[in-house]
C-alpha positions as CSV (number, residue, x, y, z in Angstrom):
1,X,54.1,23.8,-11.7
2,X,54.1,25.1,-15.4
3,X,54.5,22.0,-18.3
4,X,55.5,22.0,-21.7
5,X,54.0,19.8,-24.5
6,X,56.7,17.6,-26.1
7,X,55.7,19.3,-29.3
8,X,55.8,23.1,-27.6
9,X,59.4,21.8,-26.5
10,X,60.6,20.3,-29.7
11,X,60.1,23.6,-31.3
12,X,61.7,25.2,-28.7
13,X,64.8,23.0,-29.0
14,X,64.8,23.5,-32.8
15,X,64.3,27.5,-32.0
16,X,67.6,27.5,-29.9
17,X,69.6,25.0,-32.4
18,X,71.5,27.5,-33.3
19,X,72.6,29.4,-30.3
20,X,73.8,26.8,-27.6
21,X,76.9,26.3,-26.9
22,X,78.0,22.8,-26.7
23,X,81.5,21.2,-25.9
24,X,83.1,20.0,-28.5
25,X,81.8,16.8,-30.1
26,X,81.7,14.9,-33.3
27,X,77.9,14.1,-35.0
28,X,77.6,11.6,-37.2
29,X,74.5,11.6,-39.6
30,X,73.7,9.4,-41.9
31,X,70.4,10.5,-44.3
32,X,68.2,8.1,-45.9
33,X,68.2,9.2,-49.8
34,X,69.1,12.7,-50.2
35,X,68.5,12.9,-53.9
36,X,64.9,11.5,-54.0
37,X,63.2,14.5,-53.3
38,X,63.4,18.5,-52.4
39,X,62.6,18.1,-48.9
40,X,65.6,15.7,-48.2
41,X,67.7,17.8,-50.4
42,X,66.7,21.4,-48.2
43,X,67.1,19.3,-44.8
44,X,70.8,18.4,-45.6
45,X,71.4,22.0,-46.4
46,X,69.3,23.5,-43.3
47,X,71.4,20.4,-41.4
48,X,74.8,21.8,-42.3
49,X,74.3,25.3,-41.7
50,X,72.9,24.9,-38.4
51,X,75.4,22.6,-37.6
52,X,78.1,25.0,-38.9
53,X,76.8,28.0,-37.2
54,X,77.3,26.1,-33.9
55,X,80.6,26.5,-31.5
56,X,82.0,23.2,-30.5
57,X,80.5,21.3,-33.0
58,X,81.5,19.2,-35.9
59,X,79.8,16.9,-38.0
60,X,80.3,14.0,-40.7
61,X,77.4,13.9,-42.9
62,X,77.1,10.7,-45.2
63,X,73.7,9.7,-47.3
64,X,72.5,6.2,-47.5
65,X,71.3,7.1,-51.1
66,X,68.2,4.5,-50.4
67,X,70.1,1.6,-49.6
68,X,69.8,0.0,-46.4
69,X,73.1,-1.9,-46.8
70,X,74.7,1.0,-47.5
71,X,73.3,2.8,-44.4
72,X,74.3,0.1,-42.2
73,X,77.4,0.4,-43.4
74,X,77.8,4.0,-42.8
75,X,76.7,3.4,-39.1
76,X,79.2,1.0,-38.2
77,X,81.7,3.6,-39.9
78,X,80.4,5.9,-37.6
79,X,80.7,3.5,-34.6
80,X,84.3,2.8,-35.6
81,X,85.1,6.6,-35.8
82,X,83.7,7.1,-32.1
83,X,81.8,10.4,-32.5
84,X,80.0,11.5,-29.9
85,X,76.1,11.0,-31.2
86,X,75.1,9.3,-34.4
87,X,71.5,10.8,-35.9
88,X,69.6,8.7,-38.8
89,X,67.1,8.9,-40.8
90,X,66.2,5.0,-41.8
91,X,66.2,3.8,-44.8
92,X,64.1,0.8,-43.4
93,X,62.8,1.1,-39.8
94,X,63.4,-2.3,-39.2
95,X,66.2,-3.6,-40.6
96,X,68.2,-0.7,-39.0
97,X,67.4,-1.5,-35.7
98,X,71.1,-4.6,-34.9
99,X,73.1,-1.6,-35.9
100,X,71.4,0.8,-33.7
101,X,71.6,-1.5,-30.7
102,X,75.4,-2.1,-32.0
103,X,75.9,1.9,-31.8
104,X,74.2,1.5,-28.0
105,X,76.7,-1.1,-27.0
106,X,79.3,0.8,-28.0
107,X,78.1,3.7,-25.6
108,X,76.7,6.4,-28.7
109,X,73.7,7.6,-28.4
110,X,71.4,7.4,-31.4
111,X,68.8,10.1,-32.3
112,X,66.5,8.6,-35.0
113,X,65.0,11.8,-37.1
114,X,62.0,12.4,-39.2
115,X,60.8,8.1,-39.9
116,X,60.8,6.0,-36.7
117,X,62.4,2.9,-36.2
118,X,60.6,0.0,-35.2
119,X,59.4,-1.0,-32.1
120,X,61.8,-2.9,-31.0
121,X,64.1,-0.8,-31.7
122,X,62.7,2.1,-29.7
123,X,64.9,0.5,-26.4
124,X,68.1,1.4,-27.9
125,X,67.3,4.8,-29.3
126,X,68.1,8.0,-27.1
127,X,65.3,10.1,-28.5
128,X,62.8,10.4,-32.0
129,X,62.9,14.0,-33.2
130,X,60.5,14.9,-35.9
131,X,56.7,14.4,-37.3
132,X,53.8,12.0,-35.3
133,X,53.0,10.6,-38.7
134,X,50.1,8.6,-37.5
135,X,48.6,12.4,-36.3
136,X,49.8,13.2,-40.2
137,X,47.8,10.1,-41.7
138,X,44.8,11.3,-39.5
139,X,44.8,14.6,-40.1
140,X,44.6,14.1,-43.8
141,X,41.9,11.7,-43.6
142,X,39.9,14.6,-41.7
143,X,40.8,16.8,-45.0
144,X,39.5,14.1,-47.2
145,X,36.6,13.6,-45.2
146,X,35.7,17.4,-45.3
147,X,36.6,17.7,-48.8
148,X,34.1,14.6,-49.8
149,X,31.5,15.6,-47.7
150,X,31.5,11.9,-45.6
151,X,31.2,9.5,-48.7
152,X,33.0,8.3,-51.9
153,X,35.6,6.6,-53.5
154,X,39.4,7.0,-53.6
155,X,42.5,5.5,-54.1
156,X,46.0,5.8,-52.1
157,X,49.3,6.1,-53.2
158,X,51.9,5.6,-50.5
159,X,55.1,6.2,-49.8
160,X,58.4,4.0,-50.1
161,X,57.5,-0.2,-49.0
162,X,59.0,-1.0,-45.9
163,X,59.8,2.9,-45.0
164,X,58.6,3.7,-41.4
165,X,57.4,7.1,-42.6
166,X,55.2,5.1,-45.4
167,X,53.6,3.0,-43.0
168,X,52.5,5.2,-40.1
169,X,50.9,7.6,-42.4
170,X,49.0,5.2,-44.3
171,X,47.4,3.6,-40.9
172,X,46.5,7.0,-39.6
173,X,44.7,8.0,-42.7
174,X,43.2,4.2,-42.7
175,X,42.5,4.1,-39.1
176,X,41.0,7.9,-39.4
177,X,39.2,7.8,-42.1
178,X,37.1,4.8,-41.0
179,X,36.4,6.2,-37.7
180,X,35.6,9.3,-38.9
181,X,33.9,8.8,-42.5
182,X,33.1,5.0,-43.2
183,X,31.2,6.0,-45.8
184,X,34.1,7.1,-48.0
185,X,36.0,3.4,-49.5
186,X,39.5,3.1,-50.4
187,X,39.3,1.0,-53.4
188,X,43.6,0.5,-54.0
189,X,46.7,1.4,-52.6
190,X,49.8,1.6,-54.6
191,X,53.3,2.8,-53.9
192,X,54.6,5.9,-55.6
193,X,57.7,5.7,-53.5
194,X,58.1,9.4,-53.0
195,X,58.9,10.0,-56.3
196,X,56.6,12.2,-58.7
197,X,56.7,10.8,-61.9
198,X,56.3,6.6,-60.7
199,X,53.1,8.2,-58.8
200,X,51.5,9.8,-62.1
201,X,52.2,6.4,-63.8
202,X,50.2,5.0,-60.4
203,X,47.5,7.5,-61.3
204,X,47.3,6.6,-65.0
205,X,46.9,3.1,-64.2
206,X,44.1,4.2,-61.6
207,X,42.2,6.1,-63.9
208,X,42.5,3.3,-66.9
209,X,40.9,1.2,-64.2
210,X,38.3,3.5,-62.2
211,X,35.6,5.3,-63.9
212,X,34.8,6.8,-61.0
213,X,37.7,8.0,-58.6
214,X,36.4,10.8,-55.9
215,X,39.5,11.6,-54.0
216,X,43.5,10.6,-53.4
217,X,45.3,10.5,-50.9
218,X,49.3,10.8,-51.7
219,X,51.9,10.0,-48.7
220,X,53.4,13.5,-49.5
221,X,53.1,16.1,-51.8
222,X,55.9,15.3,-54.3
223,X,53.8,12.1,-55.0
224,X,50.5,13.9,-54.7
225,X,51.2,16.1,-57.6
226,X,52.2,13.8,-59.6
227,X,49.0,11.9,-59.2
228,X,47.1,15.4,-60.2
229,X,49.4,16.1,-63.2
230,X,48.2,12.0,-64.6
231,X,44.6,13.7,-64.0
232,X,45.0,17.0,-65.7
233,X,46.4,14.8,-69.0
234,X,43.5,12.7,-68.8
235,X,41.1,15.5,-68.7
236,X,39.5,14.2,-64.8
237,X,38.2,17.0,-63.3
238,X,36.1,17.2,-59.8
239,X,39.0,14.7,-58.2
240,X,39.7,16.2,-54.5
241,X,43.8,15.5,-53.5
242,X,45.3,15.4,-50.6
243,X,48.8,15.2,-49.0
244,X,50.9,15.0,-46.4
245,X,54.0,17.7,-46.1
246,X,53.2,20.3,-47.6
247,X,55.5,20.9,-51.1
248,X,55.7,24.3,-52.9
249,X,54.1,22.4,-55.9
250,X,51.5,20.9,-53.6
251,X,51.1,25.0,-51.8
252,X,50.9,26.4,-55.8
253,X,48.5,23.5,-57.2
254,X,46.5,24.6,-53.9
255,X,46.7,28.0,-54.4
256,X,45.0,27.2,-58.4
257,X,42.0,25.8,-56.5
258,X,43.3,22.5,-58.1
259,X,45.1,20.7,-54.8
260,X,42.5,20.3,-52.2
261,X,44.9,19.9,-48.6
262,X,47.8,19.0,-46.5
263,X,49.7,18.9,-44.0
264,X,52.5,21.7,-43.4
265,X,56.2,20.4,-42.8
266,X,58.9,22.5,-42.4
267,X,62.4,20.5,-43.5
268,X,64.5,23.3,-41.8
269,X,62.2,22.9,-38.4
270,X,62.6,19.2,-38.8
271,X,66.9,19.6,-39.2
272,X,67.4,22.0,-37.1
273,X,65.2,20.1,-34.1
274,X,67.3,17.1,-35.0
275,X,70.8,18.9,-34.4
276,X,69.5,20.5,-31.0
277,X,68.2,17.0,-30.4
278,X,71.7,15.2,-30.4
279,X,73.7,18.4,-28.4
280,X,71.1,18.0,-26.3
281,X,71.8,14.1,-25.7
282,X,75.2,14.2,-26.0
283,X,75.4,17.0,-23.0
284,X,73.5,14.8,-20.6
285,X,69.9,17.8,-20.6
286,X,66.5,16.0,-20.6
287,X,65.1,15.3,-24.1
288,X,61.4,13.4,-24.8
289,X,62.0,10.2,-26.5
290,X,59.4,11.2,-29.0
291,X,60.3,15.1,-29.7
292,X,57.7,15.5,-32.0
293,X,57.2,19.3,-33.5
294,X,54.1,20.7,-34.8
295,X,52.7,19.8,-38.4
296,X,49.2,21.6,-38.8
297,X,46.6,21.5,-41.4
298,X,47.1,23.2,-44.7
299,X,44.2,23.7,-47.1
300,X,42.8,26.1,-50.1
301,X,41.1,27.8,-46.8
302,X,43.7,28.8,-44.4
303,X,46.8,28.5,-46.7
304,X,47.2,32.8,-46.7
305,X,48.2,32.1,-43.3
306,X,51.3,29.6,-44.1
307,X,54.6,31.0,-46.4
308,X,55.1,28.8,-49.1
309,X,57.4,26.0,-48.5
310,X,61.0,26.5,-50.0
311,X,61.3,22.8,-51.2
């Protein structure tokens, strides 16, 4: 009997997201911060068209803008409207998770895309679709260890407090990185909260206080850059960065020898799987509960072979 990898089928889903046919039915979505960064921004847009160029479908599409009062608001909206499926992307894994199993009770279907709820909240969710994180964290701790040669000293900036995304990718670049390379020490961690120009103040405050920093890690790229821009100022050369989802200022800062690696994230793949993700549920076919699709390594080596991201 042939298989398919949950991964291998996500992308298949996300492949077909535009071409099945569905019967009619109302999505509701409602997005964690759609301003904060590119990559929310190009999903939304990726989200609608995909959405629009799909018969029998309709959607309401709200943004939490950050707050997590706000986006339990907007879900029990949705509950009260009766669509057919609500899909969110939490601003706060946990504190999400009553208003999920209140969308449950209520007989909708949730889809939870691109950060995880928590754990208890997994009973009460129809299906994850988006990154493995934790393979994210590791995978850039792999980079780091490559890029330092198995010893050294870095610092970490992560992503938003609280924010499930945040926390799986810092403990698989923790957990990594001291399996594979417990020589290289992680001397601080400090939120940059995905935005750019709070993680170069991070950086600053890093280099006032580290003569010697060998590597950083950033929870994405938007952050990541910002950390190299606070290093470039300074005049810190020999600093190896990494990332996680792969920005076109993260791909151009690679391709200038200056940005060492990270971790390639499509934010159309990632709407687009969503969308097929909730027809799916909502027409009764089979889906993973984690539909996870692919996020390889990017790095100054192999980057010829990736098109630069358009966020």
């Amino acid at each position: 009997m042939k298989t398919v990898s949950k991964t291998m089928l996500g992308l298949m889903i996300a492949a077909s997201a535009t071409t099945v046919y569905a019967k009619d039915m109302v999505i509701g979505i409602t997005q964690n911060n759609v301003g904060v960064d590119s990559y929310q921004t190009t999903y939304e847009k990726a989200f609608k068209e995909a959405a629009a160029s799909t018969d029998g479908v309709d959607t309401v599409v709200l943004d939490a803008g950050g707050d997590v009062a706000r986006q339990i608001a907007q879900m029990q909206d949705l509950i009260q409207q009766k669509v057919d499926v609500i899909i969110i992307w939490p601003t706060n894994g946990k504190a999400v998770v009553p208003v999920i199993r209140k969308a449950q009770q209520a007989g909708i279907p949730v889809v939870v895309t691109n950060s995880n709820v928590a754990d208890e909240g997994q009973q009460f969710i129809a299906s994850f679709s988006g990154p493995n994180n934790i393979k994210q964290g590791a995978y850039s701790a792999e980079m780091m260890c490559d890029a330092l040669d198995n010893k050294g000293q870095i610092v970490q900036i992560s992503g938003q407090p609280g924010y499930t995304t945040a926390i799986e990718r810092q403990k698989g670049f923790e957990d990594r990185l001291a399996e594979a390379c417990p020589d290289v020490v992680i001397m601080e961690t400090q939120p940059g909260d995905w935005n750019r120009e709070k993680s170069q103040r991070v950086m600053e405050n890093f280099l006032t206080k580290y003569d010697n920093i060998d590597g950083v890690y950033s929870g994405d790229d938007n952050m990541g850059v910002g950390a190299l821009n606070a290093a470039k100022a300074a005049g810190r050369e020999g600093i190896a960065f990494i990332g996680a989802t792969n920005f076109a200022v993260g791909y151009e800062a690679m391709g200038r020898g200056e940005y060492w690696g990270s971790v390639y994230q499509s934010p159309v793949d990632d709407a687009k799987n969503a969308l097929a993700t909730a027809i799916a549920v909502v027409n009764g076919e089979d889906v993973p509960k984690l539909n996870y699709f692919d996020t390889p390594k990017i790095t100054q080596d192999n980057m010829s072979q990736f098109t630069k991201p358009v966020f």
